[in-house]
Phi, psi and omega in degrees: 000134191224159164322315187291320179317330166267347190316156152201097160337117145255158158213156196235149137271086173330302148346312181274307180332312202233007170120329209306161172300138168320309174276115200289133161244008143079020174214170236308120160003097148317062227269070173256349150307309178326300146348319201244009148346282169308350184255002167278328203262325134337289182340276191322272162006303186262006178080339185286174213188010139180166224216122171286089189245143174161155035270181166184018160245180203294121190211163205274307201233277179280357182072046193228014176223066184333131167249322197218085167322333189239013159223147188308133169299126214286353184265007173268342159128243191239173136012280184309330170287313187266006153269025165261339164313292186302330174285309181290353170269342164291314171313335223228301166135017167293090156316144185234124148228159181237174172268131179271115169244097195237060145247299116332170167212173198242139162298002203256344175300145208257030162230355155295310147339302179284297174345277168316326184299312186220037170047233170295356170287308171313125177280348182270309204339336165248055194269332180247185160272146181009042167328158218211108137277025154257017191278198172172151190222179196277008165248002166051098180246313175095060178168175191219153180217171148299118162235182200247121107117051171076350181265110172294347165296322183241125209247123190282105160353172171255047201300344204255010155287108184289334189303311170333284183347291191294304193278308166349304177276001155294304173329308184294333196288327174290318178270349182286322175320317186292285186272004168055005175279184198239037171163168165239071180318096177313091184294162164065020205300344178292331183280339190263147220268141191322313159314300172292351149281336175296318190304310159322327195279317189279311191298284201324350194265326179304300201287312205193149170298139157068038175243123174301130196240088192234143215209104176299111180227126163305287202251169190112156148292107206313302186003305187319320203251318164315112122213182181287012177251335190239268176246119167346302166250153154230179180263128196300025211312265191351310110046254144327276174311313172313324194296290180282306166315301205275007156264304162357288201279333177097359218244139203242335186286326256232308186287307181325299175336280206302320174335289180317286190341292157280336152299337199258006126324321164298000188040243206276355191261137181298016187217333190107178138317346157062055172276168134350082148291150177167127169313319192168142188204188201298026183235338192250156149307154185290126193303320205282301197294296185314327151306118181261023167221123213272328184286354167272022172278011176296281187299326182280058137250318186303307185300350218250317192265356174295285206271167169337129195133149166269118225248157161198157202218126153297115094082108182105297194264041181224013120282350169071032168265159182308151177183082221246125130326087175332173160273305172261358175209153188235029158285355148314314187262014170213072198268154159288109159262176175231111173322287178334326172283029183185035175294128174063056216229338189289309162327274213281340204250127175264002162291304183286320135339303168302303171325307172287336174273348186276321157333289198284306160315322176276340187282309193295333206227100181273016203317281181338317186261332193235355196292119185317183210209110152224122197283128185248318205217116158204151201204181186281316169287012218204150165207134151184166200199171183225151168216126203253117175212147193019073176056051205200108158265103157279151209217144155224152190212148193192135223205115165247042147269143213266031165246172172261166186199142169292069186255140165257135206242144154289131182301327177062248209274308217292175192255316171200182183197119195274150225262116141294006191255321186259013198056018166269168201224133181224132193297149167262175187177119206053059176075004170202171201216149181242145203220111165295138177243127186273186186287134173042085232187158161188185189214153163230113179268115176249144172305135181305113153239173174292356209240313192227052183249277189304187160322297181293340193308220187225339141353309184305338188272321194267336187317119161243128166339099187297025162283330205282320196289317225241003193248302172334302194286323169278347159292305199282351152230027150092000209296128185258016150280126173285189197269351182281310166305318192292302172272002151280348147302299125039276184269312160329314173305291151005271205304305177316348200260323169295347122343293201293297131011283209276325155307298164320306179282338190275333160280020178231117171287159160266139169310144188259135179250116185294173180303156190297148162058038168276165168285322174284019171294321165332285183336265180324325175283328172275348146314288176303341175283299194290321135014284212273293186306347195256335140355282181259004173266284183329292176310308266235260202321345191249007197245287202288007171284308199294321184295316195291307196294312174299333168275352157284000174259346174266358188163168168305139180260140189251152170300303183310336171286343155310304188304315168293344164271266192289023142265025165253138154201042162286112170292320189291350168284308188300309191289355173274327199269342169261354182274002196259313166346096175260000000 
């Protein structure tokens, strides 16, 4: 077990963060690292527990075009700045990885530099890919080189070069000395060549206990770059995409699907592939915006801190803000913000309230970090899996139906099991417990002990208050009831059903017991029994006649929610289960 293994990712785009000029001018040192002090404390807050910032060295422009691998780009300020950053941030209790952009370089690098300077004469010429001197580029270079990704801007290494090799893995060994972090995000790691990742790999091993190795891969079979040879990790693209199409599309299947898929990458390990996970980050559209149904940043979040995997929140979007991709800029999706505008935002923002309460389930719970992965229920709206480590089942559950649905899940050992993000709490009864999952929504179900049972328990920290569920669900769909109206339906519901309750009893009288030693005591008793079962069938049918009538009123009833209510026939369920009810 390592940090990153329990890890939950911020990850910042400096740059975008404070403002900075598009264009490096390369002159006196800017101290706007500074600027992003108060947002280690955000970190913290919001539950995460380590923090992705990069690009962050000295670079011409978006900062993926290196000019000085070992000094801070001036316009964020010096050396000293972000090695005091990194220290408050370890002080807090924040883990650092940066970005490694070791594929490329900015023309502005003082071994491209030399290239032009002394042409065929430069001891850096091969330094690079297939430098050309009969060539010729749009900077009239009088020569030609490999570049990444069609940018002539960005001049593709040499890795099979050892001298490349070595000053890279100097670089890293320079930045754990200087700044003290603790891992890297490899860029482009799907283009880089294997040997030179291996190489990376040893010095991390070299550098620091447990320094992290994450390496950006759209496609593939991760296994390549994930094993004890290369990288710790990738960035989860597959994922990514599944999160959001399959809530669009209503298809439930697309995740299950990518999920299976990717766990069963891990082969023998019981956790998976530990990938990266993450909803959108500086290259993607924003999740609120990629959503057409805006109230599903509920269920892609829950699942996003759930499933197999290192979960993550880009900068910004535990606010529930906006990000469009350009045609020609990605400056939407790397915006300046001001903390001081989302003052009280764990309080006042009800996005950001789930973010922190998903925070805190996950710190809390390690089902969640180290726990096998089993699919119990899917349907194209309906979802739900368990994650099981030392005999501890956690249940999750989630619905992109604009209804609530009923699902029965098994219960395993536990007796009941209480919903942390909403406190309820529901009895199990023969192995298994039926759980409204509301519309477009979810739940994370932990087993009931005696330890987060009680008053003190430690349960008591992640419950977030289904009013926060329901301010969501109406923000993200634009919806104008207040909260004061939701819990007098609510409670309307309620009453009713304890009417109804009440009713049921009152058309079964109790029974006159005949006298001590009458002969007809056998008789009466086996009266009263029968009694007694026509009884509780009469409750049981009068608790699911009221859940179908309340559930024809939030939406069409499908046969399996049919099914599913009458196979429930626990009264203490049914009755958790019309109290689920809003």
């Amino acid at each position: 077990m390592s940090w990153y293994d329990e890890a939950v990712f911020y990850h910042i785009y400096p740059l975008g963060l404070t403002g900075a000029p598009k264009q490096n001018p390369y002159g006196e040192p800017e101290h706007r690292l500074n600027t992003l002090l108060p947002w280690i404390s955000h970190v913290k807050e919001i539950g995460c527990t380590a923090l992705y910032i990069g690009p962050l060295f000295e670079s011409v422009g978006h900062g993926y075009e290196t000019t000085d691998y070992k000094k801070l780009d001036s316009r964020l300020g010096t050396n000293e700045d972000l090695a005091d950053f990194v220290a408050e941030c370890h002080r807090q209790g924040i883990r650092v990885i940066l970005d490694g952009v070791f594929n490329h370089t900015g023309r502005d690098f003082f071994a491209f530099q030399d290239i032009k300077k002394n042409r065929e004469g430069s001891r850096y010429k091969d330094w690079y890919c297939n430098v050309n001197f009969w060539g010729n580029n749009e900077y009239n270079d009088g020569f030609t080189y490999e570049n990444w990704g069609g940018y002539n801007l960005l001049v593709k290494l040499n890795q099979h070069n050892p001298a490349v090799r070595d000053y890279i893995c100097d670089v890293v060994r320079f930045w754990v000395s200087e700044f003290d972090i603790d891992g890297i995000r490899l860029d482009a790691a799907d283009v880089l060549d294997f040997d030179y990742m291996r190489a990376l790999r040893q010095v991390a091993e070299q550098v620091k206990p447990e320094f992290w190795l994450m390496g950006e891969v759209i496609h593939g079979d991760y296994t390549r770059w994930v094993n004890e040879g290369t990288l710790h990790s990738v960035t989860n693209y597959n994922l990514h995409k599944a999160l959001y199409s399959g809530h669009n599309d209503h298809n439930y299947f697309e995740i299950a699907h990518t999920v299976k898929r990717l766990y069963g990458m891990g082969g023998n390990r019981p956790d998976g592939l530990k990938l990266y996970n993450f909803v959108d980050n500086h290259d993607v559209e924003r999740i609120y915006t990629k959503l057409n149904n805006k109230a599903h940043f509920i269920p892609v979040h829950i699942l996003l801190y759930t499933l197999p995997g290192v979960p993550s929140v880009y900068y910004g979007s535990e606010f529930g803000i906006e990000g469009r991709k350009e045609r020609f800029s990605d400056d939407s999706l790397r915006p300046a913000l001001s903390l001081s505008d989302y003052k009280d935002a764990v309080e006042k923002n009800s996005f950001t309230r789930l973010i922190a309460a998903l925070g805190k389930i996950r710190q809390s719970t390690k089902a969640l970090s180290y726990g096998t992965y089993n699919e119990l229920l899917l349907t194209n709206r309906q979802y739900a899996f368990s994650r099981e480590y030392q005999g501890e089942s956690v249940l999750v559950s989630v619905n992109n139906d604009d209804s609530d649905f009923v699902m029965t899940l098994p219960a395993g050992n536990a007796a009941g099991y209480i919903g942390v993000l909403s406190g309820q709490k529901v009895s199990a009864e023969g192995g298994r417990i039926a759980v409204n999952v509301r519309a477009n929504a979810g739940e994370i179900w932990i087993p009931i002990t005696e330890a987060n049972a009680s008053p003190e328990g430690g349960l008591k920290t992640v419950v977030l208050e289904v009013g926060a569920l329901d301010q969501s669900r109406e923000r993200a769909a634009g919806k104008g009831e207040t909260a004061a109206q939701k819990e007098e339906n609510a409670l309307g519901l309620v009453k009713e059903e304890a009417k109804k309750e009440e009713a049921v009893k009152q058309r079964v009288p109790e029974p006159k017991k005949p006298a001590a030693g009458s002969g007809a005591a056998d008789v009466q008793e086996e009266g009263d029994s029968a009694t007694r079962k026509a009884f509780e069938e009469g409750r049981i049918a009068g608790l699911q006649e009221a859940i179908l009538a309340i559930m024809e009123k939030n939406g069409p009833v499908t046969d399996q929610m049919r099914r599913d209510v009458v196979e429930n026939v626990y009264h203490d369920s049914l009755i958790n289960w019309i109290k689920s009810f809003r």
